[in-house]
C-alpha positions in Angstrom: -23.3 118.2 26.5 -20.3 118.7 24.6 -17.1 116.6 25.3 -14.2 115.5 23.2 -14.6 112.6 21.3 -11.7 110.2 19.8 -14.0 107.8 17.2 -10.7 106.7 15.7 -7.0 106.8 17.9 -4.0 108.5 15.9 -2.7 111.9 15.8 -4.2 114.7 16.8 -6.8 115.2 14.3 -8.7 112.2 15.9 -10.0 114.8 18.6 -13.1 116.1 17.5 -15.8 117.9 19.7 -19.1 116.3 19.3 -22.7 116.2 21.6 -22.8 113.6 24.4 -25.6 112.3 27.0 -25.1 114.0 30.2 -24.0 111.9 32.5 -26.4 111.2 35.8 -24.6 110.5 39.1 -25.1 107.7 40.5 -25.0 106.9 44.9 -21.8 108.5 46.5 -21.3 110.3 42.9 -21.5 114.1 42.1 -22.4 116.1 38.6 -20.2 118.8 38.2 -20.2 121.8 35.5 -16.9 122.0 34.1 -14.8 125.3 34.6 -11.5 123.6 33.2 -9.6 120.4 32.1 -6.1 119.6 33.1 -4.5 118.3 29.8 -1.5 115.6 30.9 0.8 112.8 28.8 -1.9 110.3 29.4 -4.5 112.1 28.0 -2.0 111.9 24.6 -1.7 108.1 24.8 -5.5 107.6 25.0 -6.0 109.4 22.3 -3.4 107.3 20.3 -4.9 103.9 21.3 -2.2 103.0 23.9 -4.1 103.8 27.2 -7.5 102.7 27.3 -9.7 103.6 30.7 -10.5 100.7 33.0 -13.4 98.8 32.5 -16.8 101.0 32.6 -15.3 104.0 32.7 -16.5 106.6 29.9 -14.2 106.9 27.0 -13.9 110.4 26.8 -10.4 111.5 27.5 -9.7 113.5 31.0 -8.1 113.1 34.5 -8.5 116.1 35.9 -11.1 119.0 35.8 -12.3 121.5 38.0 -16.1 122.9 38.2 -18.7 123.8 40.1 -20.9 121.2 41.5 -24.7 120.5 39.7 -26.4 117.4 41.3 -25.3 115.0 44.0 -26.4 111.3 43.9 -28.0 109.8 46.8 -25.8 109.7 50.1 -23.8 112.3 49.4 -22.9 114.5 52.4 -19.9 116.5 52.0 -20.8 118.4 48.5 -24.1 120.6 47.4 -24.9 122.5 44.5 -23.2 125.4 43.7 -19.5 124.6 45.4 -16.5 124.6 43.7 -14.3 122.1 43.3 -11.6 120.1 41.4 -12.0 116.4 40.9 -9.4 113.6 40.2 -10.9 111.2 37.4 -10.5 108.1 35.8 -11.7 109.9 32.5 -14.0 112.3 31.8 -12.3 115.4 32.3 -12.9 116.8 28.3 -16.6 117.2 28.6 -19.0 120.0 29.6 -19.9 118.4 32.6 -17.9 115.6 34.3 -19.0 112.7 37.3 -16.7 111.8 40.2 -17.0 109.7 43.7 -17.1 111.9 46.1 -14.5 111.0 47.5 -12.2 112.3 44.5 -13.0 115.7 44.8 -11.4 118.3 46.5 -11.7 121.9 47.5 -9.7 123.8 45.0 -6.4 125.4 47.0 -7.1 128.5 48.6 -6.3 131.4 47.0 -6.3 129.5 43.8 -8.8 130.4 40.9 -10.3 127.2 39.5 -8.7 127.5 36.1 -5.2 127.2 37.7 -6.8 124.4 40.4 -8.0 122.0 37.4 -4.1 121.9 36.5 -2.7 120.5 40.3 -4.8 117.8 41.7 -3.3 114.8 39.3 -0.3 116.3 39.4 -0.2 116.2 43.0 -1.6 113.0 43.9 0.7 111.5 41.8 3.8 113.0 43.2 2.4 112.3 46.7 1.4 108.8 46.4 4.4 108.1 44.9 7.1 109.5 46.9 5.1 107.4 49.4 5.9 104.7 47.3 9.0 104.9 47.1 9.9 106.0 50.8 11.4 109.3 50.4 13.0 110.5 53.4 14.6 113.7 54.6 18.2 113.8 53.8 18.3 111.4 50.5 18.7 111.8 46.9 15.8 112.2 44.8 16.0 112.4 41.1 12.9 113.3 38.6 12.9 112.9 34.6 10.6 115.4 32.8 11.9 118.0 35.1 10.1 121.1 33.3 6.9 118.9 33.0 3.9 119.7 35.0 4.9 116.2 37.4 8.5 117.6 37.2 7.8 120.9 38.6 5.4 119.7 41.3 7.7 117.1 42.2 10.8 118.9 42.7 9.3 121.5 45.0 7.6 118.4 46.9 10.9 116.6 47.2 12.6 119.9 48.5 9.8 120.6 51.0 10.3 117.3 52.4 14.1 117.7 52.8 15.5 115.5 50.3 18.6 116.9 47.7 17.0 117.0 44.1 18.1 116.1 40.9 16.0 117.1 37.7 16.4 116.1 33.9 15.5 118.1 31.2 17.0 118.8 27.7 17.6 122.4 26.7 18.7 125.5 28.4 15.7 126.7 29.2 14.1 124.0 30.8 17.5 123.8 33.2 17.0 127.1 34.0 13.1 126.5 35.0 14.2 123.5 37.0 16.7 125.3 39.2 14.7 128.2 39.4 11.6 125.8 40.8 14.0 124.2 43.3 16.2 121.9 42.0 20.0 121.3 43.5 21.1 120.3 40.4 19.7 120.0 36.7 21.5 117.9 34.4 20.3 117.9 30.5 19.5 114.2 29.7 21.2 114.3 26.1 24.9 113.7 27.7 26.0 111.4 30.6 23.4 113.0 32.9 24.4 109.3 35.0 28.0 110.3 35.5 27.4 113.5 36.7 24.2 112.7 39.0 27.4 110.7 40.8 29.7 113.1 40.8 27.0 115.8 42.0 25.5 113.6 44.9 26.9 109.8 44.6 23.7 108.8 43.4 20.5 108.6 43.6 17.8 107.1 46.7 14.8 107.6 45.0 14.0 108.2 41.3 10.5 109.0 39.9 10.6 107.5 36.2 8.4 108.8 33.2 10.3 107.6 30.6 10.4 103.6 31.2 12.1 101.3 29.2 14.7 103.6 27.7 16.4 104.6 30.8 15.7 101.2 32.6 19.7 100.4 33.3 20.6 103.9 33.2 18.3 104.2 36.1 19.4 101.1 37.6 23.2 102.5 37.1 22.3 106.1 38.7 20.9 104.2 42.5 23.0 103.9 45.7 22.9 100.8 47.4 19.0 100.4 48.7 17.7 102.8 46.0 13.9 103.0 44.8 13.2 103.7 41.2 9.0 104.3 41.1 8.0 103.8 37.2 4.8 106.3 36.2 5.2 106.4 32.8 6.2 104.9 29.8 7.2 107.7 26.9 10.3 105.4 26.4 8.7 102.3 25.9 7.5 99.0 27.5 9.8 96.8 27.0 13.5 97.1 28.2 16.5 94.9 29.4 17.8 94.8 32.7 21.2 92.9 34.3 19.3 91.6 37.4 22.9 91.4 38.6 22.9 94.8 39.0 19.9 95.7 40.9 20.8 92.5 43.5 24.4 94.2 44.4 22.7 96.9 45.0 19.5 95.4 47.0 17.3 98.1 45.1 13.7 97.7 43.9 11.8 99.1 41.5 7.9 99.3 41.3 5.6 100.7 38.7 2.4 102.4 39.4 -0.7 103.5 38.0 -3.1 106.2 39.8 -5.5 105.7 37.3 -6.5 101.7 37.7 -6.3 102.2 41.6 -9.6 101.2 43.8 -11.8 104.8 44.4 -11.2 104.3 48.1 -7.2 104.8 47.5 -8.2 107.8 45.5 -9.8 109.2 47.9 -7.4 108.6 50.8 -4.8 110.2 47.9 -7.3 113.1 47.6 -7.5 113.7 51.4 -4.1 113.4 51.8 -3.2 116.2 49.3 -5.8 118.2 50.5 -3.9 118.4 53.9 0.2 118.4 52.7 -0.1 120.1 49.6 -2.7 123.1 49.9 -0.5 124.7 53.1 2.1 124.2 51.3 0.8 126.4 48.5 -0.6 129.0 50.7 2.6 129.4 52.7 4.3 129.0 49.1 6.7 126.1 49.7 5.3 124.7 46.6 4.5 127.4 43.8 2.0 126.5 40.8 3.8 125.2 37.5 4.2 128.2 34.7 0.6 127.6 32.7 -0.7 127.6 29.7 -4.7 128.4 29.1 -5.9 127.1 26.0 -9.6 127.5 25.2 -11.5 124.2 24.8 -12.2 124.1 21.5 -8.7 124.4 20.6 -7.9 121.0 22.4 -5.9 119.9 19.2 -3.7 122.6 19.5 -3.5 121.7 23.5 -2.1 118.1 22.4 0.2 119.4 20.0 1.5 122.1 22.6 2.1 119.4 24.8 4.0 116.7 22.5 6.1 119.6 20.9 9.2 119.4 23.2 9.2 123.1 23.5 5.9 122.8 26.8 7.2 124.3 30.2 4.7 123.5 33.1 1.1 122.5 32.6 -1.6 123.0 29.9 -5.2 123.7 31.2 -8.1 123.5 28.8 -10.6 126.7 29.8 -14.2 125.6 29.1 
């Protein structure tokens, strides 16, 4: 089959398209034909050496795809050959054909043609398992970083749907624009003091989801009300920050960092299920619209990563197989 294939991490030239094995599911596990690969930030730090998948997982790059089912391994009861669907992976999702529990897959949304549908499910598992995580309630403050990003969008429309005032970073004028126009109370550009006027817009924040990391640790810290959550999910700042512990004690707040990758397949699949039933009527009745998209062929998957690491990308890039 063919798949991407990083033989040495750096820039995007490492990402070359060679011939792999096929890979043969095994019990619980299904084969699928790839349709289309979701293309996200952790895809870019694999390929540069930083992110490596857990332990016997395949090293070709991919967390998301969508397809049509080919095999299904023994004791498998809800999939057969021929359906369509859109799998959450722990890599893979570059390849011709891909394997999954399961468990991780999903009917693709209806109304939604499997192209767009490879571009949601990570997305949305990892908005919904962590505003889990961090308790968002109706009512409360939630602020997102990355606002224009494919998390960004998702997550501002899911915060809204759930009641909460949002708050989205981005840094131009166009991205500001997307984010208000995608649901977003306020939209503050993260090159000034976008602390000072999160509290003068709202007081603060209850909940913040975090993909920058280090960088904005104490800025974060500095932007909760008393009892805030800050959820960590990614790390384009950095690893290693300072923090005045002093700080997050006045204010009795916590922060947690997660990975959806490195979680146990039964999690994913209680994820999985639970997206299945709060995000797809909310993109039927259209309380949460699909993030502006990007179809790049699959070839092209160089030009994908470099679309993505730019700074100009609005929404989400989906390679079309």
């Amino acid at each position: 089959m063919r798949a991407v294939i990083v033989e040495t991490p750096g820039d995007v030239d490492a990402l070359s398209i060679g011939e792999l094995p096929t890979p043969t599911p095994g019990p619980g596990e299904v084969l699928v034909r790839t349709v289309a690969s979701g293309v996200n930030r952790a895809d870019v730090l694999q390929r540069q050496g930083h992110y490596p998948p857990p332990k016997g997982v395949t090293d070709v790059i991919g967390l998301e795809a969508s397809g049509v089912v080919a095999w299904v391994g023994p004791g498998v009861t809800r999939w057969k050959e021929g359906d369509e669907v859109v799998g959450l992976l722990a890599g893979g999702g570059y390849a011709q054909y891909f394997v999954a529990p399961e468990g991780q897959l999903v009917a693709p949304p209806p109304g939604v043609d499997l192209v767009s549908a490879a571009g949601v499910l990570e997305v949305a598992a990892t908005v919904v398992s962590n505003l889990e995580e961090g308790r968002l309630t109706e009512g409360e403050v939630f602020l997102v970083h990355g606002g224009a990003g494919g998390i960004g969008t998702f997550a501002t429309q899911y915060a809204k749907a759930l009641g909460a005032t949002v708050v989205a970073t981005a840094g131009s004028p166009e991205k500001l624009e997307h984010c208000l126009a995608h649901g977003a109370d306020h939209a503050l550009d993260y090159h000034g003091d976008w602390v000072a006027e999160l509290k003068a817009a709202t007081k603060g924040a209850d909940v913040i989801l975090d993909i920058i990391g280090a960088k904005y640790l104490e800025s974060n810290v500095s932007a909760l009300k008393r009892r805030g959550r800050i959820v960590v999910i990614g790390l384009q700042g950095g690893v290693k920050g300072t923090l005045n512990l002093g700080a997050l004690l006045a204010k009795q707040a916590t922060i947690s960092a997660t990975s959806l990758r490195f979680r146990p397949a039964a999690e994913k699949a209680a994820i999985c299920a639970a997206v299945e039933e709060k995000v797809w009527p909310m993109l039927t009745d259209g309380r949460v619209k699909l993030s502006p998209e990007t179809r790049i062929p699959f070839k092209d998957v160089r030009r994908a990563h470099a679309q993505l690491t730019g700074g100009d990308n609005i929404g989400k890039i989906v390679l079309v197989h």
